[in-house]
Each structure stands twice: as structure tokens, then as C-alpha cells.
Backbone as CSV, one residue per row, in Angstrom:
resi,resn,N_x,N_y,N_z,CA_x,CA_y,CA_z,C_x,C_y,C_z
1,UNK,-11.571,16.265,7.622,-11.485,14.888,8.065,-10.597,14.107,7.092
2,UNK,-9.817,13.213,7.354,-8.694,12.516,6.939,-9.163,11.279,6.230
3,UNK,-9.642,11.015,5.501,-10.149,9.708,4.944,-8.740,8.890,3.587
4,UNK,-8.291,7.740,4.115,-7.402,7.481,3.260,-8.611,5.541,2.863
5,UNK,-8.920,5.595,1.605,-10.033,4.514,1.355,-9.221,3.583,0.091
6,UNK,-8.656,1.785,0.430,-8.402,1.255,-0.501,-9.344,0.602,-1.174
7,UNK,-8.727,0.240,-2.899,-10.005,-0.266,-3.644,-8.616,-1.388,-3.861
8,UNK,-9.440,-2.970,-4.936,-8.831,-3.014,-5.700,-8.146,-4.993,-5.184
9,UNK,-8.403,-4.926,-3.989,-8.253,-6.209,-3.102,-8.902,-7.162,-3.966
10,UNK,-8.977,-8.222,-4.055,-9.400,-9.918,-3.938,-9.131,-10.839,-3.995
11,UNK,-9.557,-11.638,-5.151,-8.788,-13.409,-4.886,-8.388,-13.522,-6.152
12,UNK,-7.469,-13.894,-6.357,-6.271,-14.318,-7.749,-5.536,-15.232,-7.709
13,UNK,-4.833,-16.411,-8.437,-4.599,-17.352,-8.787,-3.440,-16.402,-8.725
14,UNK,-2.343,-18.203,-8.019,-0.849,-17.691,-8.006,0.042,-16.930,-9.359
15,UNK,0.341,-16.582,-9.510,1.147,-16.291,-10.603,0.757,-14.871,-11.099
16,UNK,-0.764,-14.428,-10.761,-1.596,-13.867,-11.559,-1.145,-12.331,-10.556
17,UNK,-2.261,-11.133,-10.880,-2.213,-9.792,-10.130,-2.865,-9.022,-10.111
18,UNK,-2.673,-7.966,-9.006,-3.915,-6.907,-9.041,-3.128,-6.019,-8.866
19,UNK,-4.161,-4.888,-8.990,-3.440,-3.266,-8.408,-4.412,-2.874,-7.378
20,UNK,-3.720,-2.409,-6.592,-4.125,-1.980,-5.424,-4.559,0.020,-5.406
21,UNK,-5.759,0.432,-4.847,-4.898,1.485,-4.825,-5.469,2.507,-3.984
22,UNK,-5.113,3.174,-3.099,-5.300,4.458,-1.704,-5.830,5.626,-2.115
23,UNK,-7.096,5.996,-2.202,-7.385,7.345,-2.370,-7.337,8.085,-1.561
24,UNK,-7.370,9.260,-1.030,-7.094,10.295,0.216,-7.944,11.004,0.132
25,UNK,-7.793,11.938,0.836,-8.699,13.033,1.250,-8.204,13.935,2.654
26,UNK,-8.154,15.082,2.946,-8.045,15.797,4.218,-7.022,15.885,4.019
27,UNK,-5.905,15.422,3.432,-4.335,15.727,3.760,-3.717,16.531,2.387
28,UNK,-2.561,17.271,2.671,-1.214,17.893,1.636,-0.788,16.394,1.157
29,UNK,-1.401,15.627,0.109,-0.949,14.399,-0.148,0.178,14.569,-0.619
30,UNK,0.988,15.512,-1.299,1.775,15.856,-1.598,3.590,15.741,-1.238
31,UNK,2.980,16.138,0.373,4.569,15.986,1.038,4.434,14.735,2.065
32,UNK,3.209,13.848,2.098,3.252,12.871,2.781,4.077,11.953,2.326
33,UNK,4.980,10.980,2.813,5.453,9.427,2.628,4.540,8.643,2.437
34,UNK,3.855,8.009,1.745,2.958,6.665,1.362,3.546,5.652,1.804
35,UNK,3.105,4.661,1.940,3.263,3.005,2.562,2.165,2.399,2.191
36,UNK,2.596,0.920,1.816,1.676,-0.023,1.944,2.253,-1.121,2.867
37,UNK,1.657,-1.130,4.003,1.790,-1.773,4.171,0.866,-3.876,4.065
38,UNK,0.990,-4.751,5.076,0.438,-5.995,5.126,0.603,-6.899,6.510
39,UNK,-0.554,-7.391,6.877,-0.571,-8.332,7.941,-1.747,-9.560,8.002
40,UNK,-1.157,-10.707,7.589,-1.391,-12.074,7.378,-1.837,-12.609,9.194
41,UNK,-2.918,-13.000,8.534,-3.691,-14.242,9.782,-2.291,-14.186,10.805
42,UNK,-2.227,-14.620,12.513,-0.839,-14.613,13.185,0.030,-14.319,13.147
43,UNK,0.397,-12.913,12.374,1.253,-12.437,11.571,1.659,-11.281,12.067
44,UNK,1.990,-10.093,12.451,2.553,-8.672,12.482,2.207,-8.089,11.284
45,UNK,2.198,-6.601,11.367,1.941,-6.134,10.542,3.352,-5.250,9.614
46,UNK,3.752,-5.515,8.938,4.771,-5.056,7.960,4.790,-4.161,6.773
47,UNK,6.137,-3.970,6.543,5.783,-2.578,5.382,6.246,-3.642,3.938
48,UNK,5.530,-3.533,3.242,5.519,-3.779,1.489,6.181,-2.972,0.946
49,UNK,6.264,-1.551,0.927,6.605,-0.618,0.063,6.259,0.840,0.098
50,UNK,7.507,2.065,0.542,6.881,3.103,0.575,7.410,3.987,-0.568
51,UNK,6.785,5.101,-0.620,7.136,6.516,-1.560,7.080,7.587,-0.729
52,UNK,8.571,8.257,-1.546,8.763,9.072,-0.425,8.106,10.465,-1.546
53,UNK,7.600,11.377,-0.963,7.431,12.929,-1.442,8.499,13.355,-2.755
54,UNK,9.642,12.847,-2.692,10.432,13.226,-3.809,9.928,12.139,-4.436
55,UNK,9.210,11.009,-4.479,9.251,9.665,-5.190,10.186,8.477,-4.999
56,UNK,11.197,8.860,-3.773,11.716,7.820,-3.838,11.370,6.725,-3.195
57,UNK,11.280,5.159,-3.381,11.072,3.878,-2.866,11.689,3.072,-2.239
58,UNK,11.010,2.528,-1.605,11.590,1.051,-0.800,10.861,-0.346,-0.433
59,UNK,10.999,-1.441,-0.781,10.390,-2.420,-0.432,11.093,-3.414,-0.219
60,UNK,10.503,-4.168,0.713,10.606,-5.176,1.454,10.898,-6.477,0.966
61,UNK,12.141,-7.432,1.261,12.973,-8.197,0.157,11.991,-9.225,-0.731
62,UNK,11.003,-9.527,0.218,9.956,-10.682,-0.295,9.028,-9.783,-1.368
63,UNK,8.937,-8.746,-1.904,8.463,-8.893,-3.132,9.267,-7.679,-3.726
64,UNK,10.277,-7.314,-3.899,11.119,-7.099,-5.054,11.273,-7.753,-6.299
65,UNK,10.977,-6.808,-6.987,10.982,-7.177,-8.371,9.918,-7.701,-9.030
66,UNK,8.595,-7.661,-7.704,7.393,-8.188,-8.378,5.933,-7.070,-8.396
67,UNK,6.368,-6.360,-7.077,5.473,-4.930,-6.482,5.898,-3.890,-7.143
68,UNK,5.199,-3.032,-7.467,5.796,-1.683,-7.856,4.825,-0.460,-7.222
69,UNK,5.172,0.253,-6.199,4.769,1.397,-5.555,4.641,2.689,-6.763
70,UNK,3.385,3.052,-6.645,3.635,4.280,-7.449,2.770,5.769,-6.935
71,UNK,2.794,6.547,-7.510,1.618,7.871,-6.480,1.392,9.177,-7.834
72,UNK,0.452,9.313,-7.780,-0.247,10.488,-8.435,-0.697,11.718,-7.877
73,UNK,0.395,12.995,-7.484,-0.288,13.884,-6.737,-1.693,14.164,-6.961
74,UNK,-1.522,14.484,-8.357,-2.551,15.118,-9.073,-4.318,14.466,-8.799
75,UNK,-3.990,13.622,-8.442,-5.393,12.432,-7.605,-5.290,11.893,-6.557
76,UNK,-4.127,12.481,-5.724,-4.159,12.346,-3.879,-4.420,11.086,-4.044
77,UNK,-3.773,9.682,-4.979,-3.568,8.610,-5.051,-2.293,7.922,-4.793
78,UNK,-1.953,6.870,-4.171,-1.464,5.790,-4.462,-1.181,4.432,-4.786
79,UNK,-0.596,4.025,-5.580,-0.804,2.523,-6.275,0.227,1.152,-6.172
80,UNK,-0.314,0.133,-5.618,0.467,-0.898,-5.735,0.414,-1.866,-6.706
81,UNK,1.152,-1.818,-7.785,0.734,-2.600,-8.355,1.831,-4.294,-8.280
82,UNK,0.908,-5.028,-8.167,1.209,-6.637,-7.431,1.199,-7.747,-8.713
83,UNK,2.329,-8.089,-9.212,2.908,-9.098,-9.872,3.490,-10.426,-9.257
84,UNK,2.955,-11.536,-10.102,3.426,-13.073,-10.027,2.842,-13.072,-8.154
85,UNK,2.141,-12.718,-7.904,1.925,-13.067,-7.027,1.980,-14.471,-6.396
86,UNK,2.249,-14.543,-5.061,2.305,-15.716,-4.589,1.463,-16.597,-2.941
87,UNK,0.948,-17.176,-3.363,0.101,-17.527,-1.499,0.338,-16.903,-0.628
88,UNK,1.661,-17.142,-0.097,2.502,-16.074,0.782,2.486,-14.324,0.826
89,UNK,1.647,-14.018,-0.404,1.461,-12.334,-0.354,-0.513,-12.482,0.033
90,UNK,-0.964,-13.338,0.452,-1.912,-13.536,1.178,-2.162,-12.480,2.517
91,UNK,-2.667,-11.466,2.593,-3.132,-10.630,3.581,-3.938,-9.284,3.390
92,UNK,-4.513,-9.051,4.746,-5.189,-7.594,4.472,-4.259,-7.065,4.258
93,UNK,-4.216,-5.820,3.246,-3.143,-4.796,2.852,-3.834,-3.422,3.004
94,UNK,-2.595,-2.280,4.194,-3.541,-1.523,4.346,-2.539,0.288,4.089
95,UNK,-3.093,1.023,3.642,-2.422,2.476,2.765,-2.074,2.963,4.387
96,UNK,-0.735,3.619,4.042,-0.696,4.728,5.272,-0.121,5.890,4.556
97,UNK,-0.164,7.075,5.447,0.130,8.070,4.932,0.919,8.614,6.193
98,UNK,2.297,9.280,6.154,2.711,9.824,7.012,3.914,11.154,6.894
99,UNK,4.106,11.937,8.149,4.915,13.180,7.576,5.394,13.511,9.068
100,UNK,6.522,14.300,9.080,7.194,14.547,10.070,7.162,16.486,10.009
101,UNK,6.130,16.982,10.457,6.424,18.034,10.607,6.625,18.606,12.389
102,UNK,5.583,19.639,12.792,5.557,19.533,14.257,5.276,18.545,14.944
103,UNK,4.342,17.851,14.398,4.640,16.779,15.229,4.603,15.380,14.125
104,UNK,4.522,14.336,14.527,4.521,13.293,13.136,2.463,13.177,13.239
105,UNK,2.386,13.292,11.734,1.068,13.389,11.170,1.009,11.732,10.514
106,UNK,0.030,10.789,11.019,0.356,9.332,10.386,-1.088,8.825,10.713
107,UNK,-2.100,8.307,9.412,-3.371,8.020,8.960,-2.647,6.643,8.571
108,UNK,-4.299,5.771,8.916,-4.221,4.716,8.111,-5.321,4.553,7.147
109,UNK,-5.549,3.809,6.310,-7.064,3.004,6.047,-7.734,2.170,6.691
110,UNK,-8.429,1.470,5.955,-9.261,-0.189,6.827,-8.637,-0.932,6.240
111,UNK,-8.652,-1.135,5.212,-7.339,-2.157,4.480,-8.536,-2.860,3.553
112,UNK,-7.795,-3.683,2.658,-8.480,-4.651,1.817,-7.640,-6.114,1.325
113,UNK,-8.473,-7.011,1.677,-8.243,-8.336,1.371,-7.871,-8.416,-0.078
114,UNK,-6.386,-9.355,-0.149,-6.148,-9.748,-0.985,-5.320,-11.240,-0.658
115,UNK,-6.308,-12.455,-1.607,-6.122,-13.411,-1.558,-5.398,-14.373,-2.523
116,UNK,-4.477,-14.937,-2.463,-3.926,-15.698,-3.449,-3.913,-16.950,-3.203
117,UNK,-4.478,-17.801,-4.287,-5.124,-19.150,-3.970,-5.655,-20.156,-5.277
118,UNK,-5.229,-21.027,-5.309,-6.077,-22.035,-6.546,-7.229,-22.408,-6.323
């Protein structure tokens, strides 16, 4: 069974930060792509930041230079860690895991609240 479970969500004062982070289970965490993605109250749901199997990254222009995606095979983990945060990074944030073999293999979590707020 596929269990991908985030910790690490809550409420923080603008400027301030948390780390986020995806534990797994059931999968080759290994050759999966990671994502974090996010989706705010009336909002769509969007990608934050992924890692690819070789390690390579990508994120999304609104928090460059403040997010940093990271992954630990060795603990079928991945980590967001969330700097200067701002109101606007206000949403459930939720881990995916995905891979393109025979067919595309793609898990999510439940996600976890993270609030930014005075």
C-alpha cells in the first residue's frame, strides 16, 4: 500500500519558516519525481517545486530563492524547506510522487496546512 504522509504544516509570522516534509512508503522512492505541490482557498492547485530522480529541480517563479526542495533516498523522504515566507504562500500543501514507466505511477498525500499570518 502506497502511503505518502506530510508533517511539519502551521501558522508562522510573515517573514518567518517551516520545513515541510513527505514520508513514503509502498514505492521505489528512488526513481520517483517528487513535487510539492499548493492550493489556496478559490485557488487551483499548483506545483511549488519538484525533484527529479537525478536531483534535479524546478520551482515556480513566486517562491524562488526562498523554497528549497530537497529528498533523502535513504528515508523515502522529501523536504521543503520554506523561507521569508509570505501571506500569499498561505495554503494546504500537498507531496506527490510520480514516474513514467508502463504506465504513469502518480500518489498523492492529504496535505498539510500552512498558514502565514500576524
Amino acid at each position: 500500500q502506497v502511503q505518502l504522509v506530510e508533517s511539519g504544516g502551521g501558522l508562522v509570522q510573515p517573514g518567518g519558516s517551516l520545513r515541510l516534509s513527505c514520508a513514503t512508503s509502498g514505492i521505489m522512492f528512488s526513481i520517483y519525481t517528487m513535487g510539492w505541490y499548493r492550493q489556496a482557498p478559490g485557488k487551483q492547485r499548483e506545483l511549488v517545486a519538484s525533484i527529479t530522480s537525478g536531483g534535479g529541480t524546478k520551482y515556480a517563479e513566486s517562491v524562488k530563492g526562498r523554497f528549497t526542495i530537497s529528498r533523502d533516498n535513504a528515508k523515502n523522504t522529501v523536504y521543503l524547506q520554506m523561507n521569508s515566507l509570505e501571506p500569499e504562500d498561505t495554503a494546504v500543501y500537498y507531496c506527490n510522487a510520480n514516474w513514467i514507466g508502463p504506465r504513469k505511477y502518480d500518489y498523492w498525500g492529504q496535505g498539510t496546512q500552512v498558514t502565514v499570518s500576524s
